[in-house]
C-alpha positions as CSV (number, residue, x, y, z in Angstrom):
1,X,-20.3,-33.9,-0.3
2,X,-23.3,-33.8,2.1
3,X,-25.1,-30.7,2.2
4,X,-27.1,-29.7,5.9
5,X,-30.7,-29.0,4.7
6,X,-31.6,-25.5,7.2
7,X,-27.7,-23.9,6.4
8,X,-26.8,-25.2,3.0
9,X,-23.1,-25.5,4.2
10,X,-21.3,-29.0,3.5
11,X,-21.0,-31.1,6.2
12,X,-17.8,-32.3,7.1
13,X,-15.6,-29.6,6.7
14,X,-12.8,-28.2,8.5
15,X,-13.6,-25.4,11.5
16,X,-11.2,-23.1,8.9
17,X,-13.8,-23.8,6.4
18,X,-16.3,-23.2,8.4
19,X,-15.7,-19.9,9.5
20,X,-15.0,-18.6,6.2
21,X,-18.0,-19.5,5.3
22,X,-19.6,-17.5,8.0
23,X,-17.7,-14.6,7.3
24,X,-18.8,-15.0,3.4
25,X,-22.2,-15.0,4.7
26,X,-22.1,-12.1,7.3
27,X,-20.3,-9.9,4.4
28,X,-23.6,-10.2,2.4
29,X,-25.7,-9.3,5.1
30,X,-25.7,-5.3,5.6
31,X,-23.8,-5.3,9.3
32,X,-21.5,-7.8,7.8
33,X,-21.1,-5.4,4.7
34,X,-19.5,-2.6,6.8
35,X,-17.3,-5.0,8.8
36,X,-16.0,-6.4,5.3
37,X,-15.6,-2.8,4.2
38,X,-13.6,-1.7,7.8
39,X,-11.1,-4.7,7.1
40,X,-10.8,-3.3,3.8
41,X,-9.8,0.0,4.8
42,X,-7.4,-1.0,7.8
43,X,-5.9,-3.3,5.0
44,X,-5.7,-0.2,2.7
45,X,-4.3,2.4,5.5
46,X,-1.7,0.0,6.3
47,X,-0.3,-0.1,3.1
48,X,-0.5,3.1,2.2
49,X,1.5,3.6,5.5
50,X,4.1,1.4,4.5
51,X,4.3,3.2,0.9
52,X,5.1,6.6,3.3
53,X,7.4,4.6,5.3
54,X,9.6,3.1,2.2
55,X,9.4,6.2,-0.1
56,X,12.0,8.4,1.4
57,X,14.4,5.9,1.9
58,X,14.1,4.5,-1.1
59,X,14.4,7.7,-3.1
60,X,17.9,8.5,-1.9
61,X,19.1,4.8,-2.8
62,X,17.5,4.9,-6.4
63,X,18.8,8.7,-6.5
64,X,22.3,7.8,-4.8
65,X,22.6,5.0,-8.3
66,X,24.5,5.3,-11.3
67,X,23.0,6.6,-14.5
68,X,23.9,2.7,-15.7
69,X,22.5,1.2,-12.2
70,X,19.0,3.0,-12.2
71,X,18.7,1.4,-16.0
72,X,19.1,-2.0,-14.6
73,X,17.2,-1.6,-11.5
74,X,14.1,0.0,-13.5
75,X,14.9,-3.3,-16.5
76,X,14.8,-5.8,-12.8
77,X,11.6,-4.0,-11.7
78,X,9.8,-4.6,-15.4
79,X,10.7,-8.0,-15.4
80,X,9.5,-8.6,-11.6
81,X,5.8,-7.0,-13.4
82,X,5.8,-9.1,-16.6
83,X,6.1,-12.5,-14.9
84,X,2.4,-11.2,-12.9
C-alpha cells in the first residue's frame, strides 16, 4: 500500500477509511480527546437508560415465573455468557 509522505495515511482507501482515520487522529489530540470522551458518555447514558427502561418490566416477568421456569431462564442466561 502507498503511504502519502506529509499525512502518513495510505493512499487509496475508501472515504469510510478515511474518516476513521481522522477521527483516530483527532481523539489523540486534546480537543479530540474530550469529543471521544462525550461520545463515550452519551453511549454510556443511553444504556444505562435503557437498563432503567427494561428493569421493571422485566422483574415482574422473571418474578411472575415458576420456581422450575426461573431455573431454566437463569441455566439460558449462563449459556448465552459462556459462548462470549
Amino acid at each position: 500500500m502507498n503511504w502519502e509522505a506529509q499525512s502518513g495515511r495510505p493512499r487509496g482507501i475508501s472515504s469510510g477509511a478515511r474518516r476513521a482515520l481522522r477521527l483516530r487522529e483527532k481523539a489523540h489530540t486534546r480537543d479530540g480527546a474530550a469529543i471521544a470522551a462525550a461520545g463515550e458518555g452519551k453511549h454510556l447514558q443511553a444504556m444505562l437508560q435503557a437498563v432503567q427502561t427494561i428493569r421493571l418490566p422485566l422483574g415482574d416477568f422473571y418474578n411472575s415465573l415458576s420456581d422450575e421456569q426461573k431455573a431454566r431462564f437463569n441455566n439460558l442466561g449462563r449459556q448465552l455468557f459462556a459462548q462470549k
